[in-house]
N, C-alpha and C positions, 0 to 999 in steps of 0.2 A: 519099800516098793521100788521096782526097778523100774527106768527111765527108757522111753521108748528110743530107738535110732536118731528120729528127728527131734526130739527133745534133746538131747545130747549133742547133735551136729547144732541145735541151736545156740545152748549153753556156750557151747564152746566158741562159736563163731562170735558170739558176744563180750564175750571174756576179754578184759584188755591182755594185750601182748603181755609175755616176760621180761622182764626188765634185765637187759643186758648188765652181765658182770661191771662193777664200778669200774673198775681198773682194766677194762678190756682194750677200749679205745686207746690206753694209754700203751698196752703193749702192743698192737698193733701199731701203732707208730715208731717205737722202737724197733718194730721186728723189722719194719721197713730202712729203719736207719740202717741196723746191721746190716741187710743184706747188701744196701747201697755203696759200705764203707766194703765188704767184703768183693764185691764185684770191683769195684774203684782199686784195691788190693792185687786181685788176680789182673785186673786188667793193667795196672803199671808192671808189676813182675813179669805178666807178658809179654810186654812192650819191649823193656829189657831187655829178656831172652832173646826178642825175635834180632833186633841190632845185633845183640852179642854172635848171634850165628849168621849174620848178614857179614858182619867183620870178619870173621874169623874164615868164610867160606867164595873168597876174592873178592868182594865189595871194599873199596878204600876205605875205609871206616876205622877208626880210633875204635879200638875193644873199652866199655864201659871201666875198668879198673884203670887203663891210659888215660880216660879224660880223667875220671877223679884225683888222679896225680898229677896233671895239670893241673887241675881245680888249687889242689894244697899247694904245690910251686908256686901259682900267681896268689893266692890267698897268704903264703909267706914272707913275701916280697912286699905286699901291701898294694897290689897292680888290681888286684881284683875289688878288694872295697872301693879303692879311688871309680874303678870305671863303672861298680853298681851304685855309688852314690850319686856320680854327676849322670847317671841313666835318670834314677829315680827321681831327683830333684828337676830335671827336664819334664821327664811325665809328669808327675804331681802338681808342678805348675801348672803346665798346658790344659790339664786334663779338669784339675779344678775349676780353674778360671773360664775355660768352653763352657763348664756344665752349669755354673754358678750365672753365667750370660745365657744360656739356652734357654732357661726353664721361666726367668720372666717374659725372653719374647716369644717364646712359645706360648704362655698362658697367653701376651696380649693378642699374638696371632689367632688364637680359639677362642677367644672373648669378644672380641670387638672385631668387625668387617673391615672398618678402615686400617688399623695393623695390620690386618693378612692380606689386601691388596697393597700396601705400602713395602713390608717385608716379603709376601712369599717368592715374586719375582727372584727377587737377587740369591734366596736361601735356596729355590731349586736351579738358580744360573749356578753358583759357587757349587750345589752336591755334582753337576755335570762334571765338576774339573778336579782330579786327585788333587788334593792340598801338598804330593808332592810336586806335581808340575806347575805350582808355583812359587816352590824352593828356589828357581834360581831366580827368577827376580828379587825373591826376598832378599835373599842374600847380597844382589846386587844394590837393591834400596835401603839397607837396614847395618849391611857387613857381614864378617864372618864371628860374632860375638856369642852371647846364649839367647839372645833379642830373635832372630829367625827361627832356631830350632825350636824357642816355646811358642813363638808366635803359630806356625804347621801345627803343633799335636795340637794346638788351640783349638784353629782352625778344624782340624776332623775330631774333634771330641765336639767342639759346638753344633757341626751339623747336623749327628747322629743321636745327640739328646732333640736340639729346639724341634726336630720332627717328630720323635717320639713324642716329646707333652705337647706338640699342640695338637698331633692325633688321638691321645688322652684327650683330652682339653672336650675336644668335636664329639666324640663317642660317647659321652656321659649320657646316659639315659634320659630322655626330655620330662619323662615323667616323673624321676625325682628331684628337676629344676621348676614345675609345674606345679606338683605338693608344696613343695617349698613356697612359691610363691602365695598359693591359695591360703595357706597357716600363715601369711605374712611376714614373710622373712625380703630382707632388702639383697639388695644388688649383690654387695658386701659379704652379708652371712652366708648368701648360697655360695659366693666364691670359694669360701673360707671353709664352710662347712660339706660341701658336696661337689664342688667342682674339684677341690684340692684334692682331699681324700681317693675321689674316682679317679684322682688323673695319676695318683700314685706308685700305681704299677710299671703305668706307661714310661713316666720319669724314668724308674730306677733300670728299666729295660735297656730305653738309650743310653744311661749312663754305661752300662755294660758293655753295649754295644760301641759306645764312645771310647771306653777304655783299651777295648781291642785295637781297635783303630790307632789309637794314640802311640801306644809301644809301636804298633806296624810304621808308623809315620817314623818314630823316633829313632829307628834303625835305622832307615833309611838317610834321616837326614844328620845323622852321626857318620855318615860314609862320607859326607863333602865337610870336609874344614872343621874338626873337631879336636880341641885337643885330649881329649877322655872321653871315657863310655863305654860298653857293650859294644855296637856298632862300628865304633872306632876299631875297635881291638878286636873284631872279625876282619875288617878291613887289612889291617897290620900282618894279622896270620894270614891271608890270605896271597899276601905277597909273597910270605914264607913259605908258603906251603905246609903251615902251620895246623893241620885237620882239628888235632887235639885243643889246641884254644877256640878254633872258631864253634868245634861241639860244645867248652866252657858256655861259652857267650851262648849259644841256643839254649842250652837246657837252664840257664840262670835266667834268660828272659820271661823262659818260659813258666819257671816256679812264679819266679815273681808277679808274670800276669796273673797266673791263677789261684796267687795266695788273694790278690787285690780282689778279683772279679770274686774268689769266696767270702770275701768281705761285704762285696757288693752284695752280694745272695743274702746273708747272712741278716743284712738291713733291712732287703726286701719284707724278708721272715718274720721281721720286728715290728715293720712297719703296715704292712699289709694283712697281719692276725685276723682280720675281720673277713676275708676275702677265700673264698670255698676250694678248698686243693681239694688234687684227686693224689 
């Protein structure tokens, strides 16, 4: 017997959905990687290109095949590892050590009222003033040693995390510190369980954010009283008129921030699994 119109639109309307291919979501995530890593692709070889005709068409500029034979002459000589290790080991100090200090006064600053009337004063006095315009006092209180230079990336990697977690911290949903409490959970486990978690995005943002910041500092303060580094030895060329090494030092900085900051991502990724991308 055949089924009238509306029996059929009802049927159907009833009907649970299709159940999407097992493996669909997984290739659509891939497809998005490739196309990310493909854009990422065209847009360095762009970039490339656009300098190599910026050089070649009156722009002062070192042609891309000049700097990478730079690159091999100071990498030969052993001038380039010496001044990317004592870069790196400046950063990675500074950088660690702000972040590792940020993220408990931040949580205390978004926990508890009397922390963030204790602390926040002084952490928005200090964000008002570049951490390098208080290079030279440091230097004056401290000397010309690696004590000032890690002390600055410290300094702007701490302030760009402890803001990030303790606006993490502030922003957590009141209703899942609310549940928590109603199911009886103590001070402690919401901490631990629902403040941390939530505030984990925020963390790993400022760190990112801190990490920029840090190289930016540590350029800077490799130009006054260094005797190695990146920054130093843009310095160095720069007296030379040395174009070719000061491009070295940019584009070595530049890998390097953004091998770290894809690190940083890379954690988020890890660590944030539960957390809804688009």
């Amino acid at each position: 017997m055949t089924s009238s119109p509306v029996e059929a639109a009802t049927t159907a309307a009833s009907a649970p959905p299709a159940a999407a291919a097992p493996g669909a979501p997984h290739r659509r995530k891939l497809s998005r990687r490739s196309t990310l890593v493909l854009l990422n692709a065209v847009s360095i070889v762009g970039g490339i290109a656009g300098w190599w005709l910026l050089a070649l068409n009156g722009f002062q500029f070192p042609t891309p095949p000049e700097v990478v034979a730079k690159a091999i002459q100071l990498a030969a000589n052993g001038t380039l590892q010496e001044d990317v290790l004592a870069s790196l080991v400046r950063v990675l100090v500074g950088f660690l050590i702000g972040s590792a200090a940020a993220i408990p006064v931040g949580f205390l600053m978004g926990w508890y009222t009397v922390a963030r009337g204790l602390f926040e004063p002084w952490i928005q006095f200090f964000r008002t003033i570049p951490p390098l315009a208080l290079l030279p006092l440091v230097l004056v209180l401290l000397g010309i040693g690696e004590v000032p230079k890690v002390f600055v990336i410290f300094l702007a990697a701490f302030l760009a995390c402890v803001i990030s977690t303790y606006q993490g911290v502030v922003s957590v949903d009141r209703t899942l510190i609310n549940a928590a409490r109603v199911l009886g959970a103590k001070d402690a486990t919401i901490f631990a369980k629902v403040v941390v978690p939530a505030s984990t995005p925020f963390i790993l943002v400022g760190m990112r954010v801190g990490l920029g910041s840090a190289w930016a500092t540590l350029v800077a303060a490799e130009l006054l009283a260094a005797p190695a580094g990146l920054g130093y030895r843009m310095q160095q060329a720069q007296l030379y008129y040395d174009l070719a090494t000061i491009f070295v030092s940019i584009v070595v900085i530049g890998v390097l921030g953004l091998v770290m900051d894809r690190l940083l991502l890379l954690a988020e990724t890890r660590l944030t699994g539960w957390q809804e991308r688009r």
